[in-house]
C-alpha positions as CSV (number, residue, x, y, z in Angstrom):
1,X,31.5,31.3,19.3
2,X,30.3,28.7,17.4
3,X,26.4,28.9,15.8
4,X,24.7,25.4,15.6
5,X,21.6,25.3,12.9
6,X,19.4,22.9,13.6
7,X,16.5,21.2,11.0
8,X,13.4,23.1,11.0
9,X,10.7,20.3,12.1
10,X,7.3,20.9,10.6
11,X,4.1,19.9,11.9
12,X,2.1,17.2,9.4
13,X,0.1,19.1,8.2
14,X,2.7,21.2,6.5
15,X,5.1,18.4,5.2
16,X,4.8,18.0,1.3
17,X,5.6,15.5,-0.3
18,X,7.0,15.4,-3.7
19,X,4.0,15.3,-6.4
20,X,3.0,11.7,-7.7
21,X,4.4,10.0,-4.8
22,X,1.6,8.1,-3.2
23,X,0.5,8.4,0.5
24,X,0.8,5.0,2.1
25,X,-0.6,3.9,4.9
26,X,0.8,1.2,7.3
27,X,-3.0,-0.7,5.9
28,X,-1.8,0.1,2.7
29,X,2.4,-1.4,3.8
30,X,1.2,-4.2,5.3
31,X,-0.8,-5.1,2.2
32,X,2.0,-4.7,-0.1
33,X,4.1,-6.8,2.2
34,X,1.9,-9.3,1.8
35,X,1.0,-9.3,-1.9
36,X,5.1,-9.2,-2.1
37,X,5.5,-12.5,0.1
38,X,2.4,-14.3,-1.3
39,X,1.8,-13.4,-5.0
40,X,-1.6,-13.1,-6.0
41,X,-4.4,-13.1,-3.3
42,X,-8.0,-13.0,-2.8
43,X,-9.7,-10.5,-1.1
44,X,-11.2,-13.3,1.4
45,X,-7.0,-14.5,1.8
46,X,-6.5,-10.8,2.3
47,X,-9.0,-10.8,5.5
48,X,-7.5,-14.3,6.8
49,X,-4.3,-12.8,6.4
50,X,-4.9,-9.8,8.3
51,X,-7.6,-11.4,11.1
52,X,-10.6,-9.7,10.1
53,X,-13.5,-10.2,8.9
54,X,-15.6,-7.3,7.4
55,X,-15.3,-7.6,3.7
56,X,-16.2,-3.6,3.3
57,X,-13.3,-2.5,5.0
58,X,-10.9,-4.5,3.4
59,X,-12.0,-2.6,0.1
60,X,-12.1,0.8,1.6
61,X,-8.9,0.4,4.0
62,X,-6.6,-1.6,1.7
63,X,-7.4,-2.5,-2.0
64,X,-9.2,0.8,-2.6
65,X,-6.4,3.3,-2.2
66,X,-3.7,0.8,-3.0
67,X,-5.2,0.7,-6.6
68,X,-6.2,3.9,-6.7
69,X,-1.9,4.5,-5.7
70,X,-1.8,2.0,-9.1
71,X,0.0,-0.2,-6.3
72,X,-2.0,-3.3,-6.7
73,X,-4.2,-4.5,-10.2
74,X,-6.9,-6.6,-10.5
75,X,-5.7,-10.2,-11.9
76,X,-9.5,-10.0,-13.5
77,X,-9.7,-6.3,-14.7
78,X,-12.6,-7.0,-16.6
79,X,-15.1,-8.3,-13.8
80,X,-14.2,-6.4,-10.6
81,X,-16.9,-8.5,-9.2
82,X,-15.5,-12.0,-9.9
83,X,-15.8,-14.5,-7.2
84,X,-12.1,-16.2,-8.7
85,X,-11.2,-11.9,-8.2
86,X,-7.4,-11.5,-6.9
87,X,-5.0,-9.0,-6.4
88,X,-0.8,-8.6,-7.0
89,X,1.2,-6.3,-6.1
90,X,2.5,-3.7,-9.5
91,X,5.6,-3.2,-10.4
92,X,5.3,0.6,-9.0
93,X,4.2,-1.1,-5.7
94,X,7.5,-3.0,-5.4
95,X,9.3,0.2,-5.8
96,X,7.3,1.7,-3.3
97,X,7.6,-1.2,-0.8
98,X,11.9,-1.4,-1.2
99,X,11.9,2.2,-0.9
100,X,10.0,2.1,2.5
101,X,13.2,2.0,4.9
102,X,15.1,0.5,2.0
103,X,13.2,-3.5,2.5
104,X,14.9,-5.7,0.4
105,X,12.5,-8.4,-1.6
């Protein structure tokens, strides 16, 4: 008689992650991807990038929580508002992004 164990599967909402590791979103991936590819970009890059063209949720879909995550900094920290404002991709983001099903840069 042989006894097979098989991996308990939870739902979502009961998978925990380990603390300080970021949730990213596939918004979030894609970003990196591209920050990773191109450097620094603008948010108005960002949206041409990504084929859209609502400036609000750029912010609160992509740069938002990706510098919230410390992912992605502000070339300009001091003038969030600058029109010459662009963003690149942290060195914790890179980790992030060659962890993601082990992506090579």
């Amino acid at each position: 008689m042989y006894v097979t164990f098989l991996p308990a599967v939870l739902p979502a909402s009961q998978v925990v992650t380990p603390p300080g590791t970021p949730t990213v979103t596939p918004t979030v991936r894609e970003l990196l991807r591209l920050l990773r590819k191109e450097g620094e970009c603008g948010s108005s890059d960002i949206r041409k990038a990504f084929g859209l063209k609502d400036r609000v949720y750029i912010h609160k879909g992509y740069l938002r929580p990706a510098m919230n995550a410390e992912l992605i900094e502000m070339t300009i920290p001091d003038k969030p508002h600058s029109s010459n404002q662009k963003y690149r991709i942290t060195r914790k983001g890179l980790d992030l992004l060659t962890g993601i099903r082990g992506e090579s840069e």
